[in-house]
C-alpha positions in Angstrom: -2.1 -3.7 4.3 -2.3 -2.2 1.0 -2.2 1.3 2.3 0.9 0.1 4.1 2.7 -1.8 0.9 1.2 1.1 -1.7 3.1 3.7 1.2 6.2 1.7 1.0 6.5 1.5 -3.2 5.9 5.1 -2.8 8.5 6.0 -1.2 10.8 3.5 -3.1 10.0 5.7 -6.0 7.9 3.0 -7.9 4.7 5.3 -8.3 2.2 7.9 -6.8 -0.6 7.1 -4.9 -4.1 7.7 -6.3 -2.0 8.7 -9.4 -0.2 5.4 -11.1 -0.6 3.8 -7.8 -3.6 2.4 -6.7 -4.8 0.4 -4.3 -7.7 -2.2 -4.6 -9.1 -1.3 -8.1 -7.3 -0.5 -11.7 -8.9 2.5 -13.1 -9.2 2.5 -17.1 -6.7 5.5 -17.6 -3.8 6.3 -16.8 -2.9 3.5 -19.4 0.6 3.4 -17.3 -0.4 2.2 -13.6 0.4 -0.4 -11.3 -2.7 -1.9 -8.7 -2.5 -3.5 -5.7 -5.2 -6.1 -4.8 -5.2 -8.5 -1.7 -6.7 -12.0 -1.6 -7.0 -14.7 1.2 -3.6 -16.3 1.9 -3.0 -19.1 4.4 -5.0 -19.5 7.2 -4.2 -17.7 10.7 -2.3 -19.1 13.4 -4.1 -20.2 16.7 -0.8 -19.7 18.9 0.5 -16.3 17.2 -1.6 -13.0 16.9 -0.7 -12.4 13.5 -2.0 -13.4 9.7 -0.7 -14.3 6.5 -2.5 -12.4 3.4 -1.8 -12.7 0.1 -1.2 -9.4 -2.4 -1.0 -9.2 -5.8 0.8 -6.5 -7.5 -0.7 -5.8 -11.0 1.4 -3.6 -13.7 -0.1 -2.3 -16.7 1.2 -0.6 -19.7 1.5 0.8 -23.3 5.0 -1.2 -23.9 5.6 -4.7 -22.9 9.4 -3.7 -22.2 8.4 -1.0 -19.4 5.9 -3.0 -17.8 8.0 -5.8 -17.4 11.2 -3.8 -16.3 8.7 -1.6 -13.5 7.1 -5.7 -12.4 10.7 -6.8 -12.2 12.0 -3.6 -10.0 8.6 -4.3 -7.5 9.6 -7.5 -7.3 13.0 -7.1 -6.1 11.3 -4.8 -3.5 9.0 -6.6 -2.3 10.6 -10.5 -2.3 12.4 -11.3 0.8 11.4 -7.9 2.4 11.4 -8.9 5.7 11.5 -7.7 9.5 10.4 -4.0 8.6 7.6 -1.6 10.3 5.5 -0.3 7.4 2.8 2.4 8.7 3.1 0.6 12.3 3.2 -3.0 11.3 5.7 -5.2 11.2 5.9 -7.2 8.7 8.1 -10.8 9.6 8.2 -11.7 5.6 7.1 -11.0 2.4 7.8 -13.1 -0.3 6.8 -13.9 -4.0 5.1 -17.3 -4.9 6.5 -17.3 -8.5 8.1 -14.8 -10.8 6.2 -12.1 -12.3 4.0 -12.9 -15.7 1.4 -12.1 -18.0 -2.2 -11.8 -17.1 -3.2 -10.4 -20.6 -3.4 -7.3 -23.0 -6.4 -5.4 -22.5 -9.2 -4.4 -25.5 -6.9 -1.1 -25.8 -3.8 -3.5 -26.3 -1.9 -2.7 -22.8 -0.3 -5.5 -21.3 -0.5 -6.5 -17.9 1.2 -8.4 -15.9 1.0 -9.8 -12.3 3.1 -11.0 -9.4 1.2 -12.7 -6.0 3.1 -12.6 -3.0 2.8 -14.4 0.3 2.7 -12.2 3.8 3.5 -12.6 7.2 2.6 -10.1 9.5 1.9 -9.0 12.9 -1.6 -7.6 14.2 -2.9 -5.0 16.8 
């Protein structure tokens, strides 16, 4: 899934991958970067062969003003995506759980800030 999602804000022009774009980890530098991390979401259906993850999208970054503008823009993306094959999966829904916020500023004073989104998606 995060290869997938990651492939997708690629190509939306959001970041690189394994350069400002990374998936399941945030490296210490570049001090500009956005992460993508999945967690458990709801459980799985027992009539329907597909799952519901959950994904949080993490931006970090020197100025408050850019991070939030670059968590807004992956929001828009990614809320109410819906009925699209990414990398061979469809994907019936993505949507946010809340607005984007503040997680924290880091011990080298870069803000971060976090969006979760709920998934529903088809398997193999």
């Amino acid at each position: 899934m995060l290869k997938e999602i990651g492939t997708y804000l690629q190509s939306q022009g959001i970041g690189t991958l394994g350069t400002d774009l990374f998936l399941g980890l945030m490296p210490d530098q570049p001090d500009n970067c956005i992460a993508l991390f999945e967690y458990a979401g709801s459980p799985p259906d027992l009539h329907w062969n597909g799952e519901y993850p959950g994904l949080q999208v993490r931006v970090r970054n020197k100025s408050y003003g850019t991070g939030r503008e670059k968590i807004q823009r992956i929001y828009e993306l990614l809320h109410g995506l819906h009925n699209q094959i990414l990398s061979g999966t469809r994907y019936l829904l993505i949507k946010a759980r809340g607005s984007p916020e503040v997680l924290k500023r880091d011990t080298n004073n870069r803000i971060e800030l976090f969006v979760n989104f709920e998934i529903m998606k088809e398997c193999d």
